[in-house]
N, C-alpha and C positions, 0 to 999 in steps of 0.2 A: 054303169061300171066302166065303159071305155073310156067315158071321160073323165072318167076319177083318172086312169092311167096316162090319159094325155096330158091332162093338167100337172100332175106329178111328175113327168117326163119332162116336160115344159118347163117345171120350175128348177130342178132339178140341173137341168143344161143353161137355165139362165143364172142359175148361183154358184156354178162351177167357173171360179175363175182360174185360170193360168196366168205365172208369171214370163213377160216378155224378155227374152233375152239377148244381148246385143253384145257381139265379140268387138271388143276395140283393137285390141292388136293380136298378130301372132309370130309365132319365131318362125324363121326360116322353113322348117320342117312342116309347120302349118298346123302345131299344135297351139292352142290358144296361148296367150301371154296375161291378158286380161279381158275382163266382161262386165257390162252392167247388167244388173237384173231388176227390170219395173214391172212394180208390185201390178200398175195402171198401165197400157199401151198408150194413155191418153196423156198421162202427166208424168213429161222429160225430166223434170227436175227431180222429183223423189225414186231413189234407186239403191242398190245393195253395191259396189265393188269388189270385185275377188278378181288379183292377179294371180299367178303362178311361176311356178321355176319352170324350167324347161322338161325337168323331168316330171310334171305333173303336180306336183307338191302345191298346195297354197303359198304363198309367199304373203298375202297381203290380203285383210278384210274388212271393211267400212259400210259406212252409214251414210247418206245423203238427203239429206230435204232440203227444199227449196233452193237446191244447187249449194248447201252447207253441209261440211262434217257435223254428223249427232254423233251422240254416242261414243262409241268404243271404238278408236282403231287398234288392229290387231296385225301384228306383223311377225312373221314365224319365221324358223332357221330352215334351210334345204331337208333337212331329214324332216321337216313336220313335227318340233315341238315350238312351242311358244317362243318368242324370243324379247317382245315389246308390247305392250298395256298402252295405249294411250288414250287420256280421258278428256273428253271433250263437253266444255260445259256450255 
């Protein structure tokens, strides 16, 4: 029985992945401006983008592999609604 719990502990902690997150810039005040976020600590190229406004807000949301926009960039007004769709083929 204990090793049924170790094993399940084990696997458990090795399939728990976390995403790595890395601040590129920040404003003055030392709140973030932008960040990547990798899915892999191991592989630089594929990553998420989200910049911000000053006052916390998204400003900016992207897709990256292999160092390329996929997908959807999304670019929003200060107040947080949408403001630009753009599709990336």
């Amino acid at each position: 029985m204990r090793q049924y719990f170790i094993i399940l502990f084990l696997t458990t902690l090795i399939s728990c992945k976390t995403d790595f997150i890395k601040t590129i810039d920040t404003y003055s005040d030392g709140k973030i401006k932008s960040e990547y976020i990798y899915p892999d600590k191991k592989d630089q190229t594929t990553y998420s983008i989200i910049e911000y406004y000053n006052s916390g807000q998204i400003s900016f949301k992207g897709e990256v592999k292999k160092n390329k926009f996929i997908g959807v960039k999304l670019n929003y007004f200060d107040n947080g609604t949408l403001s630009e769709v753009d599709s990336i083929n």
